[in-house]
C-alpha positions as CSV (number, residue, x, y, z in Angstrom):
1,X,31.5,-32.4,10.7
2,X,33.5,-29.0,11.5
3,X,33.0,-27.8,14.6
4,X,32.4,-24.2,15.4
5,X,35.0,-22.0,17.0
6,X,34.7,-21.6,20.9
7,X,34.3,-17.7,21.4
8,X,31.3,-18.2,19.1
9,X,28.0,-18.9,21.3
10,X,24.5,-18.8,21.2
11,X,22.8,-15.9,20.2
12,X,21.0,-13.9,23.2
13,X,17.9,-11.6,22.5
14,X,18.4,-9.1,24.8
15,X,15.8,-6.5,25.9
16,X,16.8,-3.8,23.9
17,X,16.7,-5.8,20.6
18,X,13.0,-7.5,21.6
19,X,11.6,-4.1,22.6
20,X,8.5,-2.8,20.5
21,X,7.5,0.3,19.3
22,X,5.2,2.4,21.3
23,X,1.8,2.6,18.6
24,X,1.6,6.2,17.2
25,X,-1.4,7.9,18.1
26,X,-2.7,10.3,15.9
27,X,-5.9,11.3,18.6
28,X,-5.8,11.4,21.7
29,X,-7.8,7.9,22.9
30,X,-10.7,9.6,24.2
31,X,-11.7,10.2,20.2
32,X,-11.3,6.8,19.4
33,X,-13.6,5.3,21.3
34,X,-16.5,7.6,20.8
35,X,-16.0,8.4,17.1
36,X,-18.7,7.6,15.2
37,X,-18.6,5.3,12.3
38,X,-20.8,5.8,9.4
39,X,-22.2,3.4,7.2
40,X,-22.4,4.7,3.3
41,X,-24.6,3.3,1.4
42,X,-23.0,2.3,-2.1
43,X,-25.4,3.0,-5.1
44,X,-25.8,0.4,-7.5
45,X,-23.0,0.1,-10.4
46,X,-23.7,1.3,-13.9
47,X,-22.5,0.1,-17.2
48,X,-20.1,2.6,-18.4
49,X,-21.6,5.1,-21.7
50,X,-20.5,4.7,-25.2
51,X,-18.7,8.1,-24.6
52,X,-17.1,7.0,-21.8
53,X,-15.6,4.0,-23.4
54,X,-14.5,5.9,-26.7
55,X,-12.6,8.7,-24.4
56,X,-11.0,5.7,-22.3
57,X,-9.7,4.2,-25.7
58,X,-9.1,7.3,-27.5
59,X,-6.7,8.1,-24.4
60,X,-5.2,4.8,-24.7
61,X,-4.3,5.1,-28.6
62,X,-2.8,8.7,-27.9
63,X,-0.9,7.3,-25.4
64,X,0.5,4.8,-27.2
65,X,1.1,7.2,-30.2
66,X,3.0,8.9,-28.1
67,X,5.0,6.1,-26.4
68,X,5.8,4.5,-30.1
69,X,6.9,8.4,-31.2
70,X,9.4,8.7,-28.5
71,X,10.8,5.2,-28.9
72,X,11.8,5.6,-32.6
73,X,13.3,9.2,-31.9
C-alpha cells in the first residue's frame, strides 16, 4: 500500500467554508407572521369538449406538419 506524501494532511473545515447563507427576506418578518392564508376551493374537474380535443389534436398535426416540413428542407 503507497503511502501518502507527508505535507499532505487532513482536511480542516474552517469557518469561512462551513458558514451559511443568511435566508433572503423578501418582507419584512412582521408580514410573515400575520399574513393571511387563504383556502381556495377547487371546483370539480370536467371532462374536456369534443372541441376542445379536436383543436388540441388539430394543433398537434400542424405542429408536426411543420416539424416534418423543416426536416426535409
Amino acid at each position: 500500500m503507497f503511502q501518502a506524501s507527508p505535507t499532505l494532511t487532513e482536511p480542516s473545515l474552517s469557518a469561512a467554508l462551513i458558514r451559511r447563507r443568511k435566508p433572503l427576506l423578501l418582507a419584512p418578518p412582521a408580514c410573515q407572521v400575520t399574513m393571511p392564508v387563504e383556502v381556495v376551493e377547487q371546483a370539480e374537474p370536467r371532462w374536456p369538449t369534443w372541441r376542445e380535443d379536436l383543436r388540441f389534436f388539430a394543433g398537434c398535426y400542424a405542429a408536426g406538419l411543420i416539424f416534418f416540413i423543416i426536416m426535409l428542407s
